[in-house]
Every structure is written in structure tokens, then in C-alpha cells.
N, C-alpha and C positions, 0 to 999 in steps of 0.2 A: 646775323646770328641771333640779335635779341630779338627779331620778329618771330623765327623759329621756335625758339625758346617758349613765348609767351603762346602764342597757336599753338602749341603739343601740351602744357600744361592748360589751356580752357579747353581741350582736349578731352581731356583726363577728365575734369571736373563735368565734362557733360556726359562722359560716359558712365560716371561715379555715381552723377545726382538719376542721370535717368535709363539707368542700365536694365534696371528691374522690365521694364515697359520696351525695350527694344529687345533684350535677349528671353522676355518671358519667363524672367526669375524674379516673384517677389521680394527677395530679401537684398536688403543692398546694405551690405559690409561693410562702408565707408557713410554711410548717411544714415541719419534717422527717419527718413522718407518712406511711405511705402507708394507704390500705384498701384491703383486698382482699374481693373481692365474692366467695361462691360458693353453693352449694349442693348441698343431701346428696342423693342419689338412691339407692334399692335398683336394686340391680344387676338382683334378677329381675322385680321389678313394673317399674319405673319409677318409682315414684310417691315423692315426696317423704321424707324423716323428719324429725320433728317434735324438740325437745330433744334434738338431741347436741349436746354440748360439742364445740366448738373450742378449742385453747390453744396456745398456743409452747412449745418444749422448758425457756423459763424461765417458766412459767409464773405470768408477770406480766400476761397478758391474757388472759379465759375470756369467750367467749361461748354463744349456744346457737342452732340453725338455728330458725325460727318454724314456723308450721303448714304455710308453703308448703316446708319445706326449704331455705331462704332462711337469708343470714347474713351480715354484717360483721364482718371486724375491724382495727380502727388498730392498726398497729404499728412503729415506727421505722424510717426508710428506711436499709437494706442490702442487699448484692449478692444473698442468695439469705434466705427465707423458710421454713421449717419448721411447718407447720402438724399437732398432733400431733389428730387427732379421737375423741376419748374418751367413756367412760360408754355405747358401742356393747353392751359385755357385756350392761347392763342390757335391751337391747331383742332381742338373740340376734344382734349382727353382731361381726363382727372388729372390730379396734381399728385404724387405718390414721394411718400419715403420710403425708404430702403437702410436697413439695418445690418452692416456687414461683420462677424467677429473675428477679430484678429487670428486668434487661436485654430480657427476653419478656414480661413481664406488659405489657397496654396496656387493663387497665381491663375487660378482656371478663369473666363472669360464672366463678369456676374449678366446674366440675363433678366432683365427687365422690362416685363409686359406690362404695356398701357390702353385700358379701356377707354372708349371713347362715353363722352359723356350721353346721358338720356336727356 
């Protein structure tokens, strides 16, 4: 009964903290989190990049894009967002921030194109 117990309430608490990001609603009711959804794209192909880092300028949160160029990340709700996209050198693109405001974000997917470098 207490193992029950304890699985339905971490439950609850994963559905709470990352609800935003599975159900495509940014706002989450119960947390001060937000997620921000996006994806890396090559400027000249189109096509996806696989592992670049995402981070914040405090770099208290790193993530990495999947094979589709796909990516989350939670990061504490404030008026504007600084997403710094890193380890590009390694694949031959510039290194790019990215500027998200609070008050404009409504959960749409951010799309971020990366030039390769000259």
C-alpha cells in the first residue's frame, strides 16, 4: 500500500514539474518552471542538428537537441530568457544566443537557425 502511495504521488510531481513540455501547455499551475520547446535547424540545408548544447548564461541548465534537432528545457519563470547554443564550433557553425520574452512565448516550438562558419 505505501509503495502505491509513494509511485502516484512522484507521479503527480512529474506530471506537475513537466507537464508544460508533454501536454504543450506552457504554463504550469503548480510550479514556477517554464519549458521552452525548440529546435536547431541549418540555415543552408534545413535539416535538423543533432547534439548542440543548449544552456542559460548561468549555466545551471545544459541540455542537447536529439537526432530530430528537437529540445527542451525547464528553466525558472522570468520576464525574458537567454538561451546561449553551444559546442556549434565543434560541428563548423557559429555559436548563437537566443533571446526569448516571457510575455510572447505561448508554447509554439522556437526555431533556431545555425550558420556554418566561413
Amino acid at each position: 500500500m505505501k509503495i502505491r502511495i509513494i509511485i502516484g504521488i512522484t507521479c503527480l510531481f512529474i506530471i506537475a514539474t513537466f507537464g508544460s513540455c508533454i501536454y504543450s501547455d506552457p504554463f504550469i499551475w503548480v510550479s514556477p518552471m517554464r519549458c521552452i520547446r525548440g529546435e536547431i535547424i541549418d540555415s543552408n540545408t534545413n535539416k535538423p542538428l543533432s547534439d548542440i548544447d543548449i544552456t542559460t548564461p548561468e549555466k545551471n541548465n545544459i541540455v542537447h537537441s536529439d537526432s530530430a534537432g528537437v529540445f527542451h528545457i525547464h528553466l525558472k519563470t522570468k520576464t525574458e530568457y537567454t538561451l546561449i547554443i553551444n559546442n556549434t564550433a565543434d560541428y563548423g557553425y557559429s555559436q548563437k544566443d537566443t533571446v526569448i520574452l516571457d510575455s510572447l512565448y505561448q508554447g509554439e516550438k522556437i526555431i533556431i537557425y545555425l550558420t556554418k562558419q566561413q
